[in-house]
N, C-alpha and C positions, 0 to 999 in steps of 0.2 A: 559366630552368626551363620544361620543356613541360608544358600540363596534361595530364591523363591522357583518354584520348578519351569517357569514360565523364561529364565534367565536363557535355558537352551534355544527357545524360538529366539529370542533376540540376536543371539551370537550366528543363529544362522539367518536371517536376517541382513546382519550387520555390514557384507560386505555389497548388498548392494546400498545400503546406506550409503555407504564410503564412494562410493561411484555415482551416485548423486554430489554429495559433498564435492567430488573434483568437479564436476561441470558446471557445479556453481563459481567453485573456483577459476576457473577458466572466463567467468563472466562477469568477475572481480565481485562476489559475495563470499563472507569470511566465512558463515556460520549458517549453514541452515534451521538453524534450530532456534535462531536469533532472529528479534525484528523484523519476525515474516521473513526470513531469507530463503525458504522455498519457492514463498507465493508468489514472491518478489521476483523469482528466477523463472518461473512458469508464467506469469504475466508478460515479462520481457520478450521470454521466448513467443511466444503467441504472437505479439504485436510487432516482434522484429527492433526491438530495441537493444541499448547496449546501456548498464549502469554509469554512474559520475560516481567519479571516485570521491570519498567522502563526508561525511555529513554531514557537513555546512549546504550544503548547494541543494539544486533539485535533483528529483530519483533516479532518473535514466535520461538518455537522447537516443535520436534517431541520425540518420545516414549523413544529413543536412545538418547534422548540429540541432536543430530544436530541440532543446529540453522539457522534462515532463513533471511533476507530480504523481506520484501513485500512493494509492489507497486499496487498501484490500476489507475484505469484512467478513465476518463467518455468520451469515444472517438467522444460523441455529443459535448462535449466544446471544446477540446484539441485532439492531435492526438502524444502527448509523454507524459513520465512519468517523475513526477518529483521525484528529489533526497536525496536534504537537502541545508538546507538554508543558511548553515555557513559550506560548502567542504572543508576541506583541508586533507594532508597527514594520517591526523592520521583515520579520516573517510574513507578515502579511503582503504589505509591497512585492515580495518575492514570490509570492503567491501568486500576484496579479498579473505577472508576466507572462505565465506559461499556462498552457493546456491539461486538463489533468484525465488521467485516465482511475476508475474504480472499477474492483474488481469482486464481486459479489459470488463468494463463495459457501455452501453447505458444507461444514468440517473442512477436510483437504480437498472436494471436489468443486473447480472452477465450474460456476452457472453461466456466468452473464459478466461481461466488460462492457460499460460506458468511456464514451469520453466527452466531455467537456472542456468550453472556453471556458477561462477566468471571468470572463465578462458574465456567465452564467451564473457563476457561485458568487458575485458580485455581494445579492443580497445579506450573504455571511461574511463576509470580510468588514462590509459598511457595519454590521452590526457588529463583530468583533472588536472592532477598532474604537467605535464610539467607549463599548464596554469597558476598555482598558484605560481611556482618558476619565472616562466617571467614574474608575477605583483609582484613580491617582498613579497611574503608569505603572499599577503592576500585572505583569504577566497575567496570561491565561492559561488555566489548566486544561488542555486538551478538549478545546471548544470540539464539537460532530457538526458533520453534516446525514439529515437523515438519509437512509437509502428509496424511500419512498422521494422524495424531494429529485436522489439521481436519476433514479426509472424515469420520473416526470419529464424532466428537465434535459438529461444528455442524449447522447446519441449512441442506441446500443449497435456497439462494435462486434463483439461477440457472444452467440448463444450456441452453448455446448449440447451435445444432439442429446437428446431422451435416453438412455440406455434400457 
């Protein structure tokens, strides 16, 4: 099999890949290339957070300990954020604790951070939660919240300059 002649740009490319990759590393993200684990690293960075190790808990905290939620979007494929694949009760409560911050992106270029209480996203939890009791306590498939609803709704933290 030939490779495709496009293989040379990537291999020169590739080593600043890898020097991405460590600083993710260094901020306890395994895989850039995984579950937003760029955006995830560039959001953090921005807001001055440090991730929770893990994937049971929430996404990040701050200096104080407060924990966070985050959400990214790429608002060229999609115009909501998604939540988690498997909602129910106890995801949701957990939800309700903390603060969440969204992150509203064109492709790889960060636009606009929101953040938001949980007391905001209230209205989608109440509805989540009912939903799961009137399907008889199964799971939700990765309920959204729209991104027109966060513009509304939160408090924009960051807007990236015009280039």
């Amino acid at each position: 099999m030939k490779s495709h002649p496009d293989r040379k740009r990537l291999e020169k490319l590739f080593p600043a890949i890898r020097e991405f990759q460590a600083l993710a590393l260094e901020h306890g993200i395994d895989d850039i290339f995984q579950d937003n684990g760029g955006k995830l690293l560039q959001l953090m960075l921005i807001m001055g957070l440090k991730v929770v190790p893990g994937r049971e808990g929430n996404d990040a905290k701050n200096d104080a300990g407060d924990e966070f939620e985050m959400k990214t979007v790429n608002a060229l494929k999609t115009r909501s954020f998604s939540t988690h694949h498997h909602l129910n009760p106890s995801i949701i409560a957990k939800y309700r604790t903390v603060d969440w911050f969204f992150a509203v992106y064109e492709g790889i270029e960060i636009r606009e951070i929101y953040r938001m209480q949980a007391s905001g996203i209230e209205p989608y939890f109440a509805a989540w939660e009912a939903k799961w009791h009137a399907n008889g306590g199964q799971d939700i498939n990765n309920p959204k919240i729209p991104v027109k609803f966060v513009r509304d709704k939160g408090i924009l933290v960051y807007l990236a300059a015009d280039d």
